[in-house]
N, C-alpha and C positions, 0 to 999 in steps of 0.2 A: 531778771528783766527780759530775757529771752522770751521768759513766757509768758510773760505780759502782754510783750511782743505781740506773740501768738493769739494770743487770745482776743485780743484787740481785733488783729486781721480776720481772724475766723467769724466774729461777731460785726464786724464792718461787711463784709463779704455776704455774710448771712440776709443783713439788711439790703443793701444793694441787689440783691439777688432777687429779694419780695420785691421792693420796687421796682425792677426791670420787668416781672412776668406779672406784676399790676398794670404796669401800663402799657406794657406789648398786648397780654389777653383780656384782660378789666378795665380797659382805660373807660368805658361808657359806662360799668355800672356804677362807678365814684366818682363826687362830684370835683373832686381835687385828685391830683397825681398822689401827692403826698397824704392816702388815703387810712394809715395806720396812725397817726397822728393827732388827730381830730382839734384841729382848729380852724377857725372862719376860711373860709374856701378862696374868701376874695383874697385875702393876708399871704396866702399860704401859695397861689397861682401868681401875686407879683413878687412872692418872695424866690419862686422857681424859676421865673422871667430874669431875675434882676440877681441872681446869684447861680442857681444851677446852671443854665444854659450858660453864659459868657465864661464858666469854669471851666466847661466841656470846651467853649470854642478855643479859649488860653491853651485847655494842656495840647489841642490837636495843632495850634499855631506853631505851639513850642517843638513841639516831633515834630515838623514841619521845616522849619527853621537848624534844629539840628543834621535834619538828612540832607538838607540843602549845603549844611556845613563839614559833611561826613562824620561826623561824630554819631558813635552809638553810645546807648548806653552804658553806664562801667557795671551796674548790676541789674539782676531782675529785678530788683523791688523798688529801683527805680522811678520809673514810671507810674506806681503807686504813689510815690511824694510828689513827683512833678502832677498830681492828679488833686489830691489833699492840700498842695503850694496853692494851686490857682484857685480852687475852692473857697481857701479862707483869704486870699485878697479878696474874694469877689465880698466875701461874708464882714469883712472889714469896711470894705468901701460902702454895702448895704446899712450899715454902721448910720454912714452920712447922709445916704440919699433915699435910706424910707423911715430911717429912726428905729430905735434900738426897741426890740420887742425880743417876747422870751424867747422863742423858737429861734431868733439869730442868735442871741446870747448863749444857747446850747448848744447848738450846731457849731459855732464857731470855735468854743470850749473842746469840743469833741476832737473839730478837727486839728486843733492846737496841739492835744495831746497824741492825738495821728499822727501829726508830721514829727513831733520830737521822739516817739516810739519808732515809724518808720526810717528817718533820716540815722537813727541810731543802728538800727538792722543793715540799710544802705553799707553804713559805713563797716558794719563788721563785714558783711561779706564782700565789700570792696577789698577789703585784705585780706580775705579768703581768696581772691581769684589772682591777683598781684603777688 
């Protein structure tokens, strides 16, 4: 399971990493962020509106909210689940408020299996450091 784990991370990691330096260096020559994909551009720009962005603004609220609280972290990988947590609320709620199309149904699949892979890692090395 460990390297399932792994596997997952490295291949999540991989992807995030294309689209960070698509849209930091390429963002003009694709007509959509989410440019490896190739679905209608319009679908795909309110599906980034209405689930990527408010996931981003969730997990920065929540670090937010914890430093306010003094709590840190109990592990690195962490901050990974609280990342993939607000993700698929957003991907959940998207569920209701643009109707169920295949790219949420994947994505949200994906990140399902994300956070029960991560949350699992969390916990082993929570009792690694305790």
């Amino acid at each position: 399971m460990d390297r399932l784990t792994n596997i997952f991370l490295v291949i999540a990691s991989t992807w995030i990493a294309i689209q960070a330096i698509g849209l930091i260096f390429f963002y003009d020559s694709f007509d959509v962020p989410y440019f490896a994909v190739g679905v209608d551009p319009e679908l795909l720009n309110e599906f980034r509106h209405r689930t990527v962005m408010p996931a981003f603004y969730l997990t920065m609220l929540y670090f937010v909210v914890r430093y306010f609280s003094g709590r840190n972290p109990t592990s690195p990988i962490w901050p990974i689940f609280v990342a993939y947590s607000a993700w698929t609320l957003t991907l959940f709620i998207s569920f209701f408020t643009m109707g169920v199309h295949t790219i949420s149904v994947i994505f949200f699949i994906i990140t399902t299996l994300g956070i029960l892979l991560v949350r699992r890692a969390h916990n082993k090395r929570k009792n690694e450091i305790f």
